[in-house]
C-alpha positions as CSV (number, residue, x, y, z in Angstrom):
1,X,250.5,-120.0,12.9
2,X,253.9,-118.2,13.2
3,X,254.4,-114.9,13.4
4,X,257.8,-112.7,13.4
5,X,258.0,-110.2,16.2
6,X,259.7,-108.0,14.4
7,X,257.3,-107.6,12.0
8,X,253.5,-108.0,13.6
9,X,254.0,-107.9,17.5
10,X,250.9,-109.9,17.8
11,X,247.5,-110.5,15.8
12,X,245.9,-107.7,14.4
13,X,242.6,-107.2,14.4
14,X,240.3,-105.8,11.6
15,X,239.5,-102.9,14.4
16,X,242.8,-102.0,14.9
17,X,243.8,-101.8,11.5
18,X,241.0,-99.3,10.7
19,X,241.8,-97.3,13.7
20,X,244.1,-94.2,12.6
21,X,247.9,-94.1,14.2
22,X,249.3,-91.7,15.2
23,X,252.4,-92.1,12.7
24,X,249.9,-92.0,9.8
25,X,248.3,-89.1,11.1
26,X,251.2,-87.0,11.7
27,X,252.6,-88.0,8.1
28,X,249.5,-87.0,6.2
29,X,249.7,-83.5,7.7
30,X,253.5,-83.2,6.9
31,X,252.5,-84.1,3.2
32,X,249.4,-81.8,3.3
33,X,251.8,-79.0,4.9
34,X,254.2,-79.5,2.2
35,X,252.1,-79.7,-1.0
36,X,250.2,-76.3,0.4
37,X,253.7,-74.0,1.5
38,X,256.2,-73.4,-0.9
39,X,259.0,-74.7,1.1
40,X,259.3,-76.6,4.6
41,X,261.3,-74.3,6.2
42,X,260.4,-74.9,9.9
43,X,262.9,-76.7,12.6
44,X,262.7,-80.3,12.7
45,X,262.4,-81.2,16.1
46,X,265.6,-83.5,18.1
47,X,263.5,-86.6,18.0
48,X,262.2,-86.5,14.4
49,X,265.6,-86.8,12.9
50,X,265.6,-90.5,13.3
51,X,265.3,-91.8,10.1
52,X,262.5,-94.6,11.4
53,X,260.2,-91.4,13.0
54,X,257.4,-91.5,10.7
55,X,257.4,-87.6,10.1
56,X,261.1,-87.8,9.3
57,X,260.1,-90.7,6.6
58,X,257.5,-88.7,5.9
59,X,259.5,-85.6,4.6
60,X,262.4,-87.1,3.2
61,X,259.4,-89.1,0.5
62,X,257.9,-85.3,0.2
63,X,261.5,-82.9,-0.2
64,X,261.8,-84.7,-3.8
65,X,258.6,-83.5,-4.8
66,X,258.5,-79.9,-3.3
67,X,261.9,-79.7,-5.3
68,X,260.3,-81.0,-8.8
69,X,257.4,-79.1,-8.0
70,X,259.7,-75.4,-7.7
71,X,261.5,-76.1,-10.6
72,X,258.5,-77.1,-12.7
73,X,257.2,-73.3,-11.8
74,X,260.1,-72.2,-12.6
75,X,260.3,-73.5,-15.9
76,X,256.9,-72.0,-16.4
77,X,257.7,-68.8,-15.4
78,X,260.6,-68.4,-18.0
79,X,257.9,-70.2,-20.4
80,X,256.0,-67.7,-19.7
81,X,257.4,-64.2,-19.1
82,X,258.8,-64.0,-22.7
83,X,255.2,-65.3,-24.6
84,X,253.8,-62.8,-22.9
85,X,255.6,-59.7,-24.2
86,X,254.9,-60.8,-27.6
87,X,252.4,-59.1,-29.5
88,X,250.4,-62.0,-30.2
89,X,250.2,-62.8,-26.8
90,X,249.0,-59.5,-25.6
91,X,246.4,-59.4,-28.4
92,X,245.3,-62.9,-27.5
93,X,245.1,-61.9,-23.6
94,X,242.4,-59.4,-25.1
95,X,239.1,-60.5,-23.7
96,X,237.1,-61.0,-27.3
97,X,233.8,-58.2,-26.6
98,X,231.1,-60.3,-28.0
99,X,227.8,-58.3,-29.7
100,X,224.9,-59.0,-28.1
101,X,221.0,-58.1,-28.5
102,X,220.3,-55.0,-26.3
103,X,218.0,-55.5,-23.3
104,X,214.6,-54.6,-23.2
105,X,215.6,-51.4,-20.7
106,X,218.1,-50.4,-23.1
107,X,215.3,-50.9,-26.2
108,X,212.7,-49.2,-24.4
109,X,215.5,-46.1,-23.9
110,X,216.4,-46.0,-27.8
111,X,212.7,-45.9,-28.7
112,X,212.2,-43.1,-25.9
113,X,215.1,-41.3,-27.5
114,X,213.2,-42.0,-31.3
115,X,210.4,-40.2,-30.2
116,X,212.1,-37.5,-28.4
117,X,214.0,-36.9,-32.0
118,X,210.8,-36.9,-33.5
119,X,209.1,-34.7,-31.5
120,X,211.6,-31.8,-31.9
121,X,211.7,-32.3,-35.7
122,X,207.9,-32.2,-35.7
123,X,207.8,-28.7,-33.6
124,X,211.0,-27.5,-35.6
125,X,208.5,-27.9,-38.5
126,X,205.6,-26.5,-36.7
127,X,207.7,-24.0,-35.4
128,X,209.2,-23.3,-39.3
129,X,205.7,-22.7,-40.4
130,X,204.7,-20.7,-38.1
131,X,207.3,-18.4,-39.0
132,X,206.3,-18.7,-42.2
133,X,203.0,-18.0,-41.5
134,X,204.5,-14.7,-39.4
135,X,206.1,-13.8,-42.5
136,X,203.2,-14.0,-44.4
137,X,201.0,-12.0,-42.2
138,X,203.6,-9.5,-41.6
139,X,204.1,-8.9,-45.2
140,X,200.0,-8.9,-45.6
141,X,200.1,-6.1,-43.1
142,X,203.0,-4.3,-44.6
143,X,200.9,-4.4,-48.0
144,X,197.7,-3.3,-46.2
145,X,199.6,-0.3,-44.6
146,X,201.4,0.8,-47.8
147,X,198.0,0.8,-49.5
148,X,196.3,2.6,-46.5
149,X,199.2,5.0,-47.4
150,X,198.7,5.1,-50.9
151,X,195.1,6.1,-50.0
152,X,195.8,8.4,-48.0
153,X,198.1,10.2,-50.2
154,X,195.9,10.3,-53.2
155,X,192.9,11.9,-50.8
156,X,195.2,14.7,-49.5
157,X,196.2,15.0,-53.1
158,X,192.6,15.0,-53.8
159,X,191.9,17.4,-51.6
160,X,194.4,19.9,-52.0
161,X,193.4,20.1,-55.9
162,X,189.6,20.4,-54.8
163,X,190.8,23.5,-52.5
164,X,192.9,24.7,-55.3
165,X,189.9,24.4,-57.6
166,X,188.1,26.1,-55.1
167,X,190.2,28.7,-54.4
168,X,190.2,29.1,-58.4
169,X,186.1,29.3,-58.7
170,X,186.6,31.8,-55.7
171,X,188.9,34.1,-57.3
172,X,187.3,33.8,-60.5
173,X,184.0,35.1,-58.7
174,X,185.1,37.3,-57.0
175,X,186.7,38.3,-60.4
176,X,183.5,38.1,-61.8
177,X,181.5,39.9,-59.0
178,X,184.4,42.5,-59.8
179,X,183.8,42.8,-63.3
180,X,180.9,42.3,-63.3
181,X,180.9,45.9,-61.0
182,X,183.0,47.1,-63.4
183,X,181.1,46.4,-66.5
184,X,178.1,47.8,-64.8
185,X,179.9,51.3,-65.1
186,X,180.7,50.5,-68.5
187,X,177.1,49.9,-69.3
188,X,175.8,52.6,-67.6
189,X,178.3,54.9,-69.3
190,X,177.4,53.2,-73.0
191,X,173.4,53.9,-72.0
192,X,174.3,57.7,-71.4
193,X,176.0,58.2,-74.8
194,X,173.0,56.8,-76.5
195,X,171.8,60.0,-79.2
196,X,175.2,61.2,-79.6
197,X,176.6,62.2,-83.0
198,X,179.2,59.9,-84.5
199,X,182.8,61.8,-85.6
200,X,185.8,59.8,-86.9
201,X,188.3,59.6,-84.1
202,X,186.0,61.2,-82.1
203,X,186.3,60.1,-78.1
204,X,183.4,62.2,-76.9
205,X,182.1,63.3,-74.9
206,X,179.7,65.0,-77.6
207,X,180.6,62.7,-81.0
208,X,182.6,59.1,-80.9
209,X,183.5,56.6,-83.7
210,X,182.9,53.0,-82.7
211,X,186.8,52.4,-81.4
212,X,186.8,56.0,-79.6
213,X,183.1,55.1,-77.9
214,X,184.7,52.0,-76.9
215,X,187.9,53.0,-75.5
216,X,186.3,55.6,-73.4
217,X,183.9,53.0,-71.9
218,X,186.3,50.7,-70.4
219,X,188.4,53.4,-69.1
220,X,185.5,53.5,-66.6
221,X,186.4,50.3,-65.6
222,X,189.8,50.9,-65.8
223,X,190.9,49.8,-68.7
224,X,193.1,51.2,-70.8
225,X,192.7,50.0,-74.9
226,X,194.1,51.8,-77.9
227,X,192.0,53.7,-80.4
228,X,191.3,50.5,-82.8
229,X,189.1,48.2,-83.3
230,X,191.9,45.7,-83.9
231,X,193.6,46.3,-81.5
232,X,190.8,46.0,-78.9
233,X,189.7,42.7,-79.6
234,X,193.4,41.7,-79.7
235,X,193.2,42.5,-75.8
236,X,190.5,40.3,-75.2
237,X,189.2,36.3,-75.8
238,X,186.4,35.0,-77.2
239,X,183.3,34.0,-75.9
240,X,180.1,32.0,-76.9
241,X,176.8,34.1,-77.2
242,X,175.1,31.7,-74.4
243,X,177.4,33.0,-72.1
244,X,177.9,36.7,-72.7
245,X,177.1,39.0,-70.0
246,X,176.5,43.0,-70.4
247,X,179.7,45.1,-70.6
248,X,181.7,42.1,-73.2
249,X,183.1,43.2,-76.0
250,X,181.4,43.4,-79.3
251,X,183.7,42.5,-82.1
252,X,182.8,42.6,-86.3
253,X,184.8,43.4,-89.1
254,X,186.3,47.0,-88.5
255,X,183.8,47.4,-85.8
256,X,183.6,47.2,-82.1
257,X,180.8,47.6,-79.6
258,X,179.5,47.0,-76.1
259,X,176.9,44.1,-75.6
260,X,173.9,44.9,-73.3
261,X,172.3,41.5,-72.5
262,X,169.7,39.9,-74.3
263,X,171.2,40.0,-77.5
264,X,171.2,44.2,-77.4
265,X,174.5,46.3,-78.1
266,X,175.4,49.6,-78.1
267,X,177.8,50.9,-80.5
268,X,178.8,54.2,-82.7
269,X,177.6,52.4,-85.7
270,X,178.1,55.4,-88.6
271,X,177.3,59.1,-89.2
272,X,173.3,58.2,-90.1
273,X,173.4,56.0,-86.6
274,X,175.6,57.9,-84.6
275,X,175.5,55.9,-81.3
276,X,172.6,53.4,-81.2
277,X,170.8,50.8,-79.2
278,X,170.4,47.9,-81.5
279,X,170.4,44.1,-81.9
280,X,173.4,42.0,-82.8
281,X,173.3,41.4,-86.4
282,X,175.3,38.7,-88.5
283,X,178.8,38.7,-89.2
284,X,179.6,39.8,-85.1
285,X,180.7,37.6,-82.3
286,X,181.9,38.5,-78.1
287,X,184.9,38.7,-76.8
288,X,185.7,39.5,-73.1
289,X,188.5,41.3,-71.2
């Protein structure tokens, strides 16, 4: 079989066609160089200008692609710049925030945070109650007081009118105890005029009408009354028979006396009588000064 030189120096093996050249090697990294930098901008070496040197063939197939590739990025880059200044580019260059079930930490914190809320309402209530309750016992107290107070009040009142009452009952005793002095004089002078002769307007001391005897009586216990029998038992106030004592006032129609006790009076009863020891009779009652 013939062969041209030019073309295959000799036979090739299946050996040597798998082993790599050196041509092929050197061309694959000038494409890999060129596809990866933006622009082959290095020196060529001298002997690579040849056209036949296979890195020289090797970039002048690559430059045309390097060049389409620039001004395909260019293109983009114009393409681009202007969309993206639009409004509805901006908005669609929003990453979209998608809603998603929370986590079982972040459930486990909003039920911790639940029952924190519902703790503080449930002492806010307890606590609103309580006050409540404060109120209620303060008020209580407040009531209890004012009635203490109330108490109080009405027993110093109580016991201010018992002393006043006392002091009353004391000063009337002593007003009796006084009169009751008094009045003895004025019985003891009525017992010493017994026998004596009566004389109209007489004041004594030998002859008396009933009004003079009277008169002159109670000036021992220094009273001063006017010469009538009216006018004596105007002086004085009326008493019940239970309760008369000796030296009251004997007091009829026109007449006056002095009582003695035990339902006895002595009085300057008429001319017959002159003064007498005698029992009351009808138609008389007691008066006291």
């Amino acid at each position: 079989m013939l062969r041209d030189s030019r073309e295959c120096p000799g036979p090739i093996s299946e050996a040597l066609l798998s082993r790599p050249s050196t041509g092929r090697v050197l061309a694959a990294g000038a494409l890999a160089l060129a596809v990866t930098a933006p622009a082959l901008e290095t020196a060529v070496p001298a002997e690579t200008q040849n056209p036949l040197h296979p890195i020289a063939s090797a970039a002048a197939a690559v430059t045309p692609l390097l060049e389409a590739r620039d001004r395909d990025r260019a293109a983009s880059r114009d393409a681009i710049r202007p969309a993206a200044l639009t409004p509805g580019a901006v908005q669609a260059q929003i990453p979209t925030v998608r809603t998603e079930e929370p986590g079982p930490l972040v459930a486990a914190t909003m039920g911790i945070a639940d029952r924190m809320a519902e703790a503080e309402r449930r002492l806010a209530a307890r606590r609103a109650v309580q006050r409540v309750a404060a109120q209620r016992v303060a008020a209580q107290r407040a009531a209890a007081q004012r009635a203490a107070a109330r108490r109080a009040a009405a027993q110093r009142a109580a016991a201010r009118k018992a002393a006043a009452v006392a002091r009353r009952a004391a000063v009337r005793q002593r007003a009796a105890r006084g009169s009751s002095a008094r009045m003895a004089s004025v019985v003891s002078f009525a017992r010493a005029q017994i026998g004596k002769r009566y004389a109209r307007g007489g004041e004594g001391p030998r002859a008396f009408d009933c009004s003079g005897f009277t008169k002159t009586a109670y000036a021992r216990a220094g009273l001063r009354l006017p010469h009538s029998s009216g006018g004596q038992a105007a002086r004085a106030r009326i008493v019940s028979r239970a309760a008369a004592r000796p030296g009251d006032l004997v007091v009829g129609p026109g007449h006056v006396g002095v009582y003695m006790g035990r339902g006895m009076m002595i009085d300057a009863g008429n001319p017959q009588t002159g003064v007498v020891y005698r029992r009351l009779y009808a138609g008389l009652h007691i008066e006291r000064f």
